[in-house]
Backbone as JSON Lines, residues from 0, in Angstrom:
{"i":0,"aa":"X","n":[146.25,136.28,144.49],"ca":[144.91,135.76,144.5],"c":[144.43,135.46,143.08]}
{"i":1,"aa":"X","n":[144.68,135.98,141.96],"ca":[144.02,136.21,140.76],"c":[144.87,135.17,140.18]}
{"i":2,"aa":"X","n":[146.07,134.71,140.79],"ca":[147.17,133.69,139.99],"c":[146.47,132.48,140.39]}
{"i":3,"aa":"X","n":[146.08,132.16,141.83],"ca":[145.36,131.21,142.21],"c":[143.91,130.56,141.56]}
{"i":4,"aa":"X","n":[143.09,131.81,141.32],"ca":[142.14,131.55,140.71],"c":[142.58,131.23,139.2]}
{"i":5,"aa":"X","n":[144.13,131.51,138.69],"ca":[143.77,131.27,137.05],"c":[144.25,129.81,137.04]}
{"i":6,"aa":"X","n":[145.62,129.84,138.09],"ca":[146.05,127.92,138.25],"c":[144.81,127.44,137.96]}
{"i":7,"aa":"X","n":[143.76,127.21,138.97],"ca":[142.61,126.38,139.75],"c":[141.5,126.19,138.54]}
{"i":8,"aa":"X","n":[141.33,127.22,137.22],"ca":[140.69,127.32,136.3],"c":[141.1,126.31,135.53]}
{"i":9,"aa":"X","n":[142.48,126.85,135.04],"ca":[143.51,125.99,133.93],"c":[143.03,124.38,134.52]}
{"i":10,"aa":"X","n":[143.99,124.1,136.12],"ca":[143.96,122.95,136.44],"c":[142.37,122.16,136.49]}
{"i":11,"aa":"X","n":[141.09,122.86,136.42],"ca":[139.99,121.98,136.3],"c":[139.65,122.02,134.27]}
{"i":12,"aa":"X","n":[139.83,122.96,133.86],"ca":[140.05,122.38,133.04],"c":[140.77,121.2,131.54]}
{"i":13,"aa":"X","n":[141.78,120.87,132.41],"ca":[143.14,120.06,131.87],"c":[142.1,119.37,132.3]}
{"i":14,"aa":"X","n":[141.67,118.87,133.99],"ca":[140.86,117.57,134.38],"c":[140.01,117.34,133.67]}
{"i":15,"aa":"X","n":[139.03,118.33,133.07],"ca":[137.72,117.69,132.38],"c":[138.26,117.42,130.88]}
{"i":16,"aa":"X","n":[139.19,118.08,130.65],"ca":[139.31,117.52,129.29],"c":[140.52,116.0,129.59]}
{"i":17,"aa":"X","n":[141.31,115.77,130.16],"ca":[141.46,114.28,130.45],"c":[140.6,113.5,130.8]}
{"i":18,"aa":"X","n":[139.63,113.63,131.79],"ca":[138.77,112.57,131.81],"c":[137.38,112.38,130.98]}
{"i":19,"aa":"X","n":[137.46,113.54,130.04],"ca":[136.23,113.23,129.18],"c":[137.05,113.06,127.69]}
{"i":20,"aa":"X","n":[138.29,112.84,127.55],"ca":[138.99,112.62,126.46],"c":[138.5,111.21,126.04]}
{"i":21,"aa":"X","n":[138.48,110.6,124.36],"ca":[137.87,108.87,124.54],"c":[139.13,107.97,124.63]}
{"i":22,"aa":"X","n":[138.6,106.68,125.26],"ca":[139.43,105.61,125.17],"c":[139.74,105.42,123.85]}
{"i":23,"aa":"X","n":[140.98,104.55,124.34],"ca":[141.47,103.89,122.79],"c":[140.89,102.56,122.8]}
{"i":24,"aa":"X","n":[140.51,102.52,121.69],"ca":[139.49,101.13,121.49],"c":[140.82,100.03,121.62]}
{"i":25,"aa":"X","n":[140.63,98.66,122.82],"ca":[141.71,97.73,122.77],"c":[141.3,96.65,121.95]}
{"i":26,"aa":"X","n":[139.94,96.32,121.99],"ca":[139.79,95.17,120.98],"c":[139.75,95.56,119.49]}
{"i":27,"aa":"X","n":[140.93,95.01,119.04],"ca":[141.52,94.85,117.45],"c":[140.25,94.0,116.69]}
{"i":28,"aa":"X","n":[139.48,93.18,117.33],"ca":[138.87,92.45,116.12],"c":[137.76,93.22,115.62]}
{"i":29,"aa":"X","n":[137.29,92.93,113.96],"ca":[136.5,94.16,113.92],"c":[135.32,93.55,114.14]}
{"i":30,"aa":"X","n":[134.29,94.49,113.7],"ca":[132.94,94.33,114.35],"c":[132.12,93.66,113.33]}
{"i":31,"aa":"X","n":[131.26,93.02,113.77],"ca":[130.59,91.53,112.77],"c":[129.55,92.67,111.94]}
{"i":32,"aa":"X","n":[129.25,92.16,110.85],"ca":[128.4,92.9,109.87],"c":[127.31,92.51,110.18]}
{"i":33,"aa":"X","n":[126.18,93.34,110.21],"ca":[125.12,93.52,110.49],"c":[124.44,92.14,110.01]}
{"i":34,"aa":"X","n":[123.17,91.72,109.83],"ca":[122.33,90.65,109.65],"c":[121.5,91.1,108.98]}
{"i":35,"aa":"X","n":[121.35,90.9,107.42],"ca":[120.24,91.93,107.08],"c":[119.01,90.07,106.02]}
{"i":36,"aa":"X","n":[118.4,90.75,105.81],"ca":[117.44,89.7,105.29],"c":[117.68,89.97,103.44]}
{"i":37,"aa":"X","n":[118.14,89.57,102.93],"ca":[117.37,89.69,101.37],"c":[115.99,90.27,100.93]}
{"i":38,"aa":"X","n":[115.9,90.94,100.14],"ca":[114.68,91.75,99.82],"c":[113.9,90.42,99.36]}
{"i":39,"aa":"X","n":[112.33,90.48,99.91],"ca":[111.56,89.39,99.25],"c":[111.27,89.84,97.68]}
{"i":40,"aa":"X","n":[110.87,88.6,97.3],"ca":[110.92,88.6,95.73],"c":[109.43,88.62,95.4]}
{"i":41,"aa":"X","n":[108.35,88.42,96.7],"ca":[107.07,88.51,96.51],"c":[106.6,88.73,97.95]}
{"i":42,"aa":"X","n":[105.28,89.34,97.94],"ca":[104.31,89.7,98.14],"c":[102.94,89.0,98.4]}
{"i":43,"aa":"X","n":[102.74,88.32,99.85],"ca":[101.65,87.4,100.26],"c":[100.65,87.9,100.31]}
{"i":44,"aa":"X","n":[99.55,88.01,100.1],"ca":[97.9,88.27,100.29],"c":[96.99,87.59,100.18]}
{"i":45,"aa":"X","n":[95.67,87.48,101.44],"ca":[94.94,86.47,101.27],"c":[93.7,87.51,101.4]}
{"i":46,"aa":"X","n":[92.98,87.3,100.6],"ca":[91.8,88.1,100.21],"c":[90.57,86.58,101.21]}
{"i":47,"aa":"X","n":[89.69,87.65,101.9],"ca":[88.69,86.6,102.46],"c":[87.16,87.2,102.65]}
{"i":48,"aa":"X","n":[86.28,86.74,102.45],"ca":[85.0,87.19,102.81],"c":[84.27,85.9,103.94]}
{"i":49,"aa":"X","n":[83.95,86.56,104.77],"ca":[83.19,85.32,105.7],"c":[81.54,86.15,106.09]}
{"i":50,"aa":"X","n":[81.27,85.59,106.74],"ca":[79.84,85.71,106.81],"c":[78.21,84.77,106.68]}
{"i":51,"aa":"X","n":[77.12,85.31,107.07],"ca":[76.35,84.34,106.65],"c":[75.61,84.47,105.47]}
{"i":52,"aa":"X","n":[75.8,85.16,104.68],"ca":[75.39,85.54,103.6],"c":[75.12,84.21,102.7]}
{"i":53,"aa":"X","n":[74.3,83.83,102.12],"ca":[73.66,82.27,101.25],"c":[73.74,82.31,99.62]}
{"i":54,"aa":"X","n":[73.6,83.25,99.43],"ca":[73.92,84.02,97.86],"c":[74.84,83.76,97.1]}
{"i":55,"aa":"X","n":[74.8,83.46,95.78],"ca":[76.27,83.74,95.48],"c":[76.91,85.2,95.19]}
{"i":56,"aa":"X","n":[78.33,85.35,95.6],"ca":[78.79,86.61,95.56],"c":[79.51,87.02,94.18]}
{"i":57,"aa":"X","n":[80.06,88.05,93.68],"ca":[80.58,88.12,92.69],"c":[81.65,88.9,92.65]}
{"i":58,"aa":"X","n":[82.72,88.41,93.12],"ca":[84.14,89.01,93.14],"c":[85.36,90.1,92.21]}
{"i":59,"aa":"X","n":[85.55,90.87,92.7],"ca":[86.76,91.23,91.51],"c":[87.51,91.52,92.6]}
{"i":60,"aa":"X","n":[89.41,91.16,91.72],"ca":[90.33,91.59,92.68],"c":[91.33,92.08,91.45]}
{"i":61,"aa":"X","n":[92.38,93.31,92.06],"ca":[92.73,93.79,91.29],"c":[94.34,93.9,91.53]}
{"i":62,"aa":"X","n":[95.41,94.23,90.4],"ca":[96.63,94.29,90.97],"c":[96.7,95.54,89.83]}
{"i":63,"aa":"X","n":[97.9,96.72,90.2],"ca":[98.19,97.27,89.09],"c":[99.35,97.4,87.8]}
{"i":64,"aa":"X","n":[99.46,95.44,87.88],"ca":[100.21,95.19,86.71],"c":[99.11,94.66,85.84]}
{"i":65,"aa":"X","n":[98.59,93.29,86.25],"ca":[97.75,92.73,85.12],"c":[96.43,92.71,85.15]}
{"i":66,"aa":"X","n":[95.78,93.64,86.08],"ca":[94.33,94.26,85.94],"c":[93.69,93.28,86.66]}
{"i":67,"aa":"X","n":[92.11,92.73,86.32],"ca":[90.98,92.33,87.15],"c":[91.02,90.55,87.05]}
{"i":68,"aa":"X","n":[90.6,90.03,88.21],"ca":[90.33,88.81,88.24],"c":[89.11,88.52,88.73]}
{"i":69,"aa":"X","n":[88.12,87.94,88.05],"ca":[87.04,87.99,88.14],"c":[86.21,86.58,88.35]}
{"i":70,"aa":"X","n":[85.71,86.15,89.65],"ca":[85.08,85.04,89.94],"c":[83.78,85.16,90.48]}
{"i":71,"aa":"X","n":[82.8,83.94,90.93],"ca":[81.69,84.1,91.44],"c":[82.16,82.44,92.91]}
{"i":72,"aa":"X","n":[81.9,83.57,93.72],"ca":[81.7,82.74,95.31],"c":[80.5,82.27,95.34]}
{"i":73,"aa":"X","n":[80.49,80.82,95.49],"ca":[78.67,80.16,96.01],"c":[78.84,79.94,97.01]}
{"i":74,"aa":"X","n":[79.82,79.9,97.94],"ca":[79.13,79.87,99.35],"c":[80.56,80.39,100.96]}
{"i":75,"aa":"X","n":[80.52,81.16,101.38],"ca":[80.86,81.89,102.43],"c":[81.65,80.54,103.42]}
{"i":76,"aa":"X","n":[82.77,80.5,104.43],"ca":[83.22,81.41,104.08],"c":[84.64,80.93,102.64]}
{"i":77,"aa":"X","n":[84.83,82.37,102.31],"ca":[85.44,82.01,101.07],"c":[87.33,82.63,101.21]}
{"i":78,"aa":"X","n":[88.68,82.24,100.6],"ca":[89.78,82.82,100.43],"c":[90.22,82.41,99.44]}
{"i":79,"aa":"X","n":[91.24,83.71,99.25],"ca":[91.94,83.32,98.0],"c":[93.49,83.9,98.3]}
{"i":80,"aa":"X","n":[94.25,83.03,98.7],"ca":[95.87,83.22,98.92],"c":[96.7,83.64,97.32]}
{"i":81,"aa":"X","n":[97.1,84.35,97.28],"ca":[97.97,85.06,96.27],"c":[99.1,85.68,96.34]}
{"i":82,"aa":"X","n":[100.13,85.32,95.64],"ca":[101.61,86.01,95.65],"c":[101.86,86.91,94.72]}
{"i":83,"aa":"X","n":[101.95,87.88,95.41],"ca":[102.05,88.97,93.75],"c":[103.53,89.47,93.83]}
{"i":84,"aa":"X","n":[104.07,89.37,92.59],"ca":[105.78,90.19,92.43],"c":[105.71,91.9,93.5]}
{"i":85,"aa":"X","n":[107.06,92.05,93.98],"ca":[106.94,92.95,94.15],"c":[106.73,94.28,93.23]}
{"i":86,"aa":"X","n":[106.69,93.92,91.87],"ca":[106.58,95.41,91.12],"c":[105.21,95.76,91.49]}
{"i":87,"aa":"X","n":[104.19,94.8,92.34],"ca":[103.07,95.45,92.25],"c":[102.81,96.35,93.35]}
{"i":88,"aa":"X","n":[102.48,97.76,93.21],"ca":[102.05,98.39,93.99],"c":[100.79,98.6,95.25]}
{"i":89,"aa":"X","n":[100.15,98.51,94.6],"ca":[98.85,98.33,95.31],"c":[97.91,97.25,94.73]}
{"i":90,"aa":"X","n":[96.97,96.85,95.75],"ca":[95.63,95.94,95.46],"c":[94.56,96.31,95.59]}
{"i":91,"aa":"X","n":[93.21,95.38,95.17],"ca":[91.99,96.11,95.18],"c":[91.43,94.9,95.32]}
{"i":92,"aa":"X","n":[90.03,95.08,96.3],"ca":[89.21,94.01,96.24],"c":[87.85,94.96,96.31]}
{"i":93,"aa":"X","n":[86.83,93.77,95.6],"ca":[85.38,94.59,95.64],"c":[84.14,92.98,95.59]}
{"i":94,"aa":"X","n":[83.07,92.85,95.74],"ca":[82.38,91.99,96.21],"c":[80.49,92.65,95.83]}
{"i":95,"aa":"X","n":[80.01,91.96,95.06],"ca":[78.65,92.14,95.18],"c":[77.52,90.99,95.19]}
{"i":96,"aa":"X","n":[76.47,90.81,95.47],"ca":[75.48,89.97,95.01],"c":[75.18,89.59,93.1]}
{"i":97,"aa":"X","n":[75.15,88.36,92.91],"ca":[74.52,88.33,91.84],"c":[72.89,88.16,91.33]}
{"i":98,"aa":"X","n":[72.9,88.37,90.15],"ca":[70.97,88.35,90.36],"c":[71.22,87.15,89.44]}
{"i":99,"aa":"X","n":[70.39,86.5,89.47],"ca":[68.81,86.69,89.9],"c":[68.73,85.94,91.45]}
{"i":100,"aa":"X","n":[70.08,85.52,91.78],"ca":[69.59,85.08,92.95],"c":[70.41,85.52,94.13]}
{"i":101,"aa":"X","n":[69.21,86.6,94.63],"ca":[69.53,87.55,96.15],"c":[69.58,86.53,97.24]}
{"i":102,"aa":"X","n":[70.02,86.88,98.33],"ca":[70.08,86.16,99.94],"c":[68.72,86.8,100.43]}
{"i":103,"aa":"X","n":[69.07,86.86,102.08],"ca":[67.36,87.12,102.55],"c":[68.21,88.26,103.19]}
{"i":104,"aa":"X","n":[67.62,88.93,103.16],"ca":[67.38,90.58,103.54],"c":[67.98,90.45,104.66]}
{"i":105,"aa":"X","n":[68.79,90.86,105.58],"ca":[69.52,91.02,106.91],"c":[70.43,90.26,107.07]}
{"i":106,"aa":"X","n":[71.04,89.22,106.09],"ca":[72.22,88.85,106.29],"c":[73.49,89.85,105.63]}
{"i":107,"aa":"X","n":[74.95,89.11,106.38],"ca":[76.02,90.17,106.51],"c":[77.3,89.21,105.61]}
{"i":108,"aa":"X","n":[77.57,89.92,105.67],"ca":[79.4,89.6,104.94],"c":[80.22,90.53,105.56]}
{"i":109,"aa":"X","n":[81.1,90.11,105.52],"ca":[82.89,91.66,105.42],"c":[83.87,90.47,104.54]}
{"i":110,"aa":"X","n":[84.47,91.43,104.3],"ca":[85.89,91.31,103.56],"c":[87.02,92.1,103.41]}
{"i":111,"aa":"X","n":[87.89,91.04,103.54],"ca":[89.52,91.42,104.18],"c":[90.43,91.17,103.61]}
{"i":112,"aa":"X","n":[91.61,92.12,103.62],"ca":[92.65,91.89,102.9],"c":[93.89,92.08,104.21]}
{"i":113,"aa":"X","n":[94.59,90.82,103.6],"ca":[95.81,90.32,104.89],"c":[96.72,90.33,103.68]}
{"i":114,"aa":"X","n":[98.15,90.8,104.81],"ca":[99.23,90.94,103.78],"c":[100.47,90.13,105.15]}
{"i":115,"aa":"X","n":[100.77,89.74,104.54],"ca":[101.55,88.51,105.68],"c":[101.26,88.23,107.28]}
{"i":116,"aa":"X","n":[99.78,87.87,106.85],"ca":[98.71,87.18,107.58],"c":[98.48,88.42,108.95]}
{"i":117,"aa":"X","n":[98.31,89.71,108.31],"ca":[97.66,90.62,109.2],"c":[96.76,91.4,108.43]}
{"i":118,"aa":"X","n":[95.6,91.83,109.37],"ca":[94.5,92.48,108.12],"c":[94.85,94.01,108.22]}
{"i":119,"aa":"X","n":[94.79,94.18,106.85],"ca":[95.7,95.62,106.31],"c":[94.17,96.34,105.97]}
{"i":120,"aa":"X","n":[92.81,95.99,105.21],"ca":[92.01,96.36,105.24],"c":[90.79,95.54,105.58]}
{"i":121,"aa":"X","n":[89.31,96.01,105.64],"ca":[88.07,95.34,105.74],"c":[87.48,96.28,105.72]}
{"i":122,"aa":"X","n":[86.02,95.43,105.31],"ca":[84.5,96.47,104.88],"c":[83.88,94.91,105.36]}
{"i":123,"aa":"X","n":[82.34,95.83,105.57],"ca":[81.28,95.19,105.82],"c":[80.24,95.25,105.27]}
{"i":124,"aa":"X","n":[79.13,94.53,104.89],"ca":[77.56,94.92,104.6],"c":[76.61,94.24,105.12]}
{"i":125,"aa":"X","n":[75.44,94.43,105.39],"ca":[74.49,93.57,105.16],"c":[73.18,94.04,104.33]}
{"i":126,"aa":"X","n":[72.87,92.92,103.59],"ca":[71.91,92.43,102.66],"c":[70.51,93.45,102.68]}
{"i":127,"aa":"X","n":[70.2,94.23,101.76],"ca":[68.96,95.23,101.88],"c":[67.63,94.68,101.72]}
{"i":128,"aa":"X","n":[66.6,94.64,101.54],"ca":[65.12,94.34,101.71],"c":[65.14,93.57,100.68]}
{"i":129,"aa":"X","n":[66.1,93.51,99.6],"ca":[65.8,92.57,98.48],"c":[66.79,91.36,98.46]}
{"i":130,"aa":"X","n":[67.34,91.5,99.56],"ca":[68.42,90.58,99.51],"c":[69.93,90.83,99.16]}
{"i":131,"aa":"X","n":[69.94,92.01,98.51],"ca":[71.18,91.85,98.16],"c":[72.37,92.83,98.69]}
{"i":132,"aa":"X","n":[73.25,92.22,98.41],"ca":[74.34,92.61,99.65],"c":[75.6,93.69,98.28]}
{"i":133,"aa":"X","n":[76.31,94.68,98.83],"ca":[77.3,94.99,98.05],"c":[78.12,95.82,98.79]}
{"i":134,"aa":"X","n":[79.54,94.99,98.97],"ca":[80.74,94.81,99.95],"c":[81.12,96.17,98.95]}
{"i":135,"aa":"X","n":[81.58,97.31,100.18],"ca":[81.89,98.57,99.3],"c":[83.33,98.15,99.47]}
{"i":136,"aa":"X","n":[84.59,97.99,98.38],"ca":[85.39,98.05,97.68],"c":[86.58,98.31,98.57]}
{"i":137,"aa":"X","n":[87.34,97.83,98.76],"ca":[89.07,98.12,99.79],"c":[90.35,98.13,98.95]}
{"i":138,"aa":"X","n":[91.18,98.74,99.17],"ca":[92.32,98.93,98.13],"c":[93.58,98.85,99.17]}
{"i":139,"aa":"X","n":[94.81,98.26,99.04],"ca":[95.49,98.37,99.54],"c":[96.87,98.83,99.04]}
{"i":140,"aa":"X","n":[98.2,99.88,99.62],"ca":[98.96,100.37,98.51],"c":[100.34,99.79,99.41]}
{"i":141,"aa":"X","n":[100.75,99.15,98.86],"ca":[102.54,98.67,99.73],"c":[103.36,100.01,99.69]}
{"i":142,"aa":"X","n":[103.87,99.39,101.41],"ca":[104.55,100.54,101.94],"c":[106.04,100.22,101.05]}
């Protein structure tokens, strides 16, 4: 009886190890190399403010290789498409009213930062009792 049970052991295990042993691979040709893309050499961003805001605005945008770029928006809505090298790490955008000439009190702005035409950040404001509006500041850091 005990010879039976050790055959019947042995013999299921010979089976599981033959049929869970691996094939031999028959196709000789080898296997195609992957598809990979080239690393981009830049970095798309389109900085935008829309809104009804009437004012002119007063822009800074920032990179942390060559520092601030500094313009004035007269009229909404406004973009600015830019390619930055990849050494740059992160971006910055910021947005205020200029004086002496405010908008009217309850109008709005936002502004957005798209990085191969998806928005990665945004802020909003609208315009205080004196008119003037100031877009609180968005930074963005590449993954």
């Amino acid at each position: 009886m005990k010879t039976k049970v050790l055959i019947s052991c042995l013999l299921l295990t010979l089976l599981n190890l033959v049929f869970s042993s691996c094939k031999k691979k028959t196709n000789t040709e080898p296997e195609p190399a992957p598809v990979t893309q080239p690393p981009a050499s830049t970095r798309n961003v389109r900085y935008e403010i829309t809104g009804n805001y009437t004012a002119p605005l007063l822009v800074v945008y920032n990179d942390n290789v060559s520092g601030n770029t500094t313009l004035t928006v007269t009229a909404l809505p406004w973009r600015k498409d830019v390619s930055y090298p990849v050494s740059v790490q992160g971006i910055g955008i910021a947005s205020n009213s200029t004086n002496p000439q405010p908008g009217a009190a309850g109008q709005s702005a936002s502004l957005k930062i798209y990085v191969s035409n998806v928005v990665v950040q945004s802020s909003a404001a609208v315009a205080d009792a004196n008119g003037g509006i100031n877009l609180p500041p968005i930074a963005y850091v590449f993954p």
